[in-house]
KEKOL-566139 format. One line per 2 residues: number of its first residue (from 1); their letters; for each residue x, y, z negated of C-alpha. Coordinates in steps of 0.1 Angstrom, whole numbers, plus 2048, in hexadecimal, padded with zeros to 3 digits. Layout:
NUM) a) X:Y:Z; ...
//
This chain:
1) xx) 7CE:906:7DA; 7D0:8FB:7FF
3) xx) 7EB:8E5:80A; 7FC:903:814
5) xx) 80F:8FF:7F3; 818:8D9:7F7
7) xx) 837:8D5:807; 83D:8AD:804
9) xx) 81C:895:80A; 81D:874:803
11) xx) 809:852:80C; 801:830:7FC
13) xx) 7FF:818:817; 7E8:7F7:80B
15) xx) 7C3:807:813; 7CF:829:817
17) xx) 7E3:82D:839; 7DE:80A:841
19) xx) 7C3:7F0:83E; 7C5:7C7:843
21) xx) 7B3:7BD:863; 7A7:7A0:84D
23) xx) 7A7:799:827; 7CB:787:820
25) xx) 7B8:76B:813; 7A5:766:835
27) xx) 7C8:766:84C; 7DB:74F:832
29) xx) 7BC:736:839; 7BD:73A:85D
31) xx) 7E3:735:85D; 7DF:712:842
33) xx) 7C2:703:859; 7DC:703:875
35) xx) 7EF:6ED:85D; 7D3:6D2:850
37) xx) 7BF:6EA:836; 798:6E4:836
39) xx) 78E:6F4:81A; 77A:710:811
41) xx) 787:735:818; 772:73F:7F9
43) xx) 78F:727:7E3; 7A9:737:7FB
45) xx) 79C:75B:7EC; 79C:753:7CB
47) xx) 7B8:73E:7C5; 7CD:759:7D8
49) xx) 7C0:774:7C1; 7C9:75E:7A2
51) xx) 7ED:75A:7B0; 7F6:77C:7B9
53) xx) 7E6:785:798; 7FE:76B:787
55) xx) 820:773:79C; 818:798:797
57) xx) 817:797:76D; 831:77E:76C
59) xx) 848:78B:78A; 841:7B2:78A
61) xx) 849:7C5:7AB; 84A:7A6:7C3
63) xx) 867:799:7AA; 882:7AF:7B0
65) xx) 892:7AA:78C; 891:786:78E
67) xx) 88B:779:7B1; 888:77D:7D7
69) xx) 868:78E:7E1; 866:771:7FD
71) xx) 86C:75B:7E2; 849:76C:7CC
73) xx) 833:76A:7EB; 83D:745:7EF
75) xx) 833:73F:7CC; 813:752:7D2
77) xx) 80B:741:7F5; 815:719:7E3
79) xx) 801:71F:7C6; 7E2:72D:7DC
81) xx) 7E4:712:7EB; 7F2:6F8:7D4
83) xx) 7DD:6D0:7D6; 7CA:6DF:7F5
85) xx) 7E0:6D3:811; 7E7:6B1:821
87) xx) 807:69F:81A; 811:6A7:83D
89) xx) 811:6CE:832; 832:6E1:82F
91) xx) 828:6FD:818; 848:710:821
93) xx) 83D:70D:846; 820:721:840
95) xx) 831:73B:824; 84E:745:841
97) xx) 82F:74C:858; 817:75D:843
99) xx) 836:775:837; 83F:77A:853
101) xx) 81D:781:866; 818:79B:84B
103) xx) 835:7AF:85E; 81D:7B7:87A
105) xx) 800:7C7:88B; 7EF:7A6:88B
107) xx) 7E7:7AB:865; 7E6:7D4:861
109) xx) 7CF:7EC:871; 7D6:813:86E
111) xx) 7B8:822:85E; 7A5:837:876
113) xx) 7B5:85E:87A; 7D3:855:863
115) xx) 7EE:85A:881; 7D7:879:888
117) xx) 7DC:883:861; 7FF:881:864
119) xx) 803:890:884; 7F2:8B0:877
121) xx) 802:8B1:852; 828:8AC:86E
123) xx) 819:8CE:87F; 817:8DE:85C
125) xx) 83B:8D7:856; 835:8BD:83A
127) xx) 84F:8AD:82D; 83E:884:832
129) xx) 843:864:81C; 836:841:814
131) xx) 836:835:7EC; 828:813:7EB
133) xx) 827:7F8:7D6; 837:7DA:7F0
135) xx) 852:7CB:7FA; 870:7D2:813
137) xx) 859:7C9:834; 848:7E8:82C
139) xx) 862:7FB:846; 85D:7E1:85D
141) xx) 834:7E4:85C; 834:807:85C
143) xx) 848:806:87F; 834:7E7:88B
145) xx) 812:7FC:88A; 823:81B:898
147) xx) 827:82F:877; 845:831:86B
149) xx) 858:850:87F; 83A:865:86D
151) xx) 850:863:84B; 86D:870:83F
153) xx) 870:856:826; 85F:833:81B
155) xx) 863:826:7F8; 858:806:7EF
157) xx) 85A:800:7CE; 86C:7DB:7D2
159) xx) 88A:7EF:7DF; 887:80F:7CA
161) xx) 884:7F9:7A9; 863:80C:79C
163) xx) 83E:808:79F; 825:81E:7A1
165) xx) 819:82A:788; 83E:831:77A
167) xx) 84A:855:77C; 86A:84C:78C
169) xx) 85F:843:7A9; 84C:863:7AF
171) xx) 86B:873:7A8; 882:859:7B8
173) xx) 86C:86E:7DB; 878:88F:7CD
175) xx) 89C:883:7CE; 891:87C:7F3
177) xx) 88D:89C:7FA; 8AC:8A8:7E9
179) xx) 899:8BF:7D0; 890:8D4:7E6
181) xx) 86C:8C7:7DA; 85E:8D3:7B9
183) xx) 83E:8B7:7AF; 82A:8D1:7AF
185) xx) 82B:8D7:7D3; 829:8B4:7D8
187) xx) 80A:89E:7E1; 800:875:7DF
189) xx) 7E5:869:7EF; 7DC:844:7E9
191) xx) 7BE:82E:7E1; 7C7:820:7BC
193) xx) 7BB:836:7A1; 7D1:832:782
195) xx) 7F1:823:79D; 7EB:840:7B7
197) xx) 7D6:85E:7A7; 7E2:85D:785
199) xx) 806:852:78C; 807:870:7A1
201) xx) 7F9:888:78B; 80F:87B:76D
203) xx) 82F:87F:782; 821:8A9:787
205) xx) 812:8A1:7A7; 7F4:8AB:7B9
207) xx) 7E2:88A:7C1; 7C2:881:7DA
209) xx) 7B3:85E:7D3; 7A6:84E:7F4
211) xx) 784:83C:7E3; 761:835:7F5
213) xx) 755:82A:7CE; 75F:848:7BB
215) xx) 73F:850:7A4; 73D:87F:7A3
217) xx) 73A:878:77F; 761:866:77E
219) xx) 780:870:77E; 78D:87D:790
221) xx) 77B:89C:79D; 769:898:7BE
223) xx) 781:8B5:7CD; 79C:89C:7C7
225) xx) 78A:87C:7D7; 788:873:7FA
227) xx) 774:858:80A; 78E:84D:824
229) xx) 7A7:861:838; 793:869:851
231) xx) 77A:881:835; 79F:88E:829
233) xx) 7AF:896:84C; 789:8AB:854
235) xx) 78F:8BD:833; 7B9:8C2:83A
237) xx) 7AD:8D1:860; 791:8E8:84F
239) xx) 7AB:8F5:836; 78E:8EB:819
241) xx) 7A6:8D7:802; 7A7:8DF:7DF
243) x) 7C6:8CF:7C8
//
């Protein structure tokens, strides 16, 4: 099957369509030495990674069912970088900055031929969308690195109420298209195996994992696997994809 047959394509965004222009941990210590930090960006790493790790099992999807999402990435951002700043510090100071740098171009690249991909899946009349695990500045983001008239629709899952891997919010993008979509005309591509791939696939999508790791032997089949978009949008142009 080509993608002749797929009527509805959609695209994670974290390491799929769009890439940090530096690890998160690397621009929060940049943005903390302005304000007295002189410590090591190898703590900064791993007590971020700790933190999100933390907020994420204790406050699922950015805390929508219990707090703010500005509210979560304070809490991630104090207790990265909690005992490591002078007295003089104002931790808040530097959470309103960081969340609000992560709006921009500063911290988001596009990955290299992903306006091309879209451009060519608009001239095959596919219906385009985002479903991504993030919170509302997704919108924002997508628009900030010149993205986001490509899509029909964006769902992140903070607003929609469901993460991926949950069904609904595969079929919460059906809805989008006012079921004029069946899921098996429809197609995620993303980077996360079991959040992306098999979330897809579960929901009675076709699914494409983005992965420059993937072992032949693994699932899921090579056909299916893609070492970035640039391999995929080759593939789209040659007509060789196989679903």
């Amino acid at each position: 099957m080509s993608l002749k047959g797929i009527k509805l394509v959609t695209f994670d965004v974290t390491n799929t369509l769009l890439k940090f222009r530096m690890p998160a941990w690397q621009y929060y210590t940049l943005i903390a030495r302005d304000h007295g930090f002189t410590g090591n960006e190898a703590i900064v790493e791993g007590r971020f990674k700790e933190s999100y790790k933390v907020m994420l099992n204790k406050y699922p999807n950015f805390g929508r069912s219990k707090i703010t999402w500005e509210e979560w990435w304070t809490e991630v951002i104090k207790k990265t970088f909690e005992g490591q700043l002078p007295a003089t510090a104002n931790i808040y100071t530097i959470a309103n900055k960081l969340i609000n740098e992560f709006r921009t171009a500063k911290c988001w690249r596009v990955e290299p031929t992903g306006d091309r991909l879209l451009c060519d899946l608009r001239r095959q009349c596919k219906t385009l969308g985002v479903i991504s695990n993030f919170d509302p500045r997704l919108n924002e983001i997508l628009r900030n690195v010149k993205l986001q008239s490509y899509f029909d629709f964006v769902l992140a899952s903070y607003q929609v109420g469901y993460s991926k891997p949950d069904k609904r919010i595969f079929d919460h993008a059906i809805e989008q298209c006012k079921y004029l979509v069946k899921p098996s005309e429809a197609l995620h591509i993303g980077d996360d195996l079991h959040k992306d791939y098999e979330g897809a696939k579960s929901a009675g999508w076709h699914a494409i994992l983005i992965s420059n790791s993937h072992k032949p032997k693994e699932s899921p089949e090579s056909k299916h696997v893609f070492k970035n978009l640039e391999e995929l949008s080759l593939k789209i142009s040659e007509n060789n994809i196989q679903l």
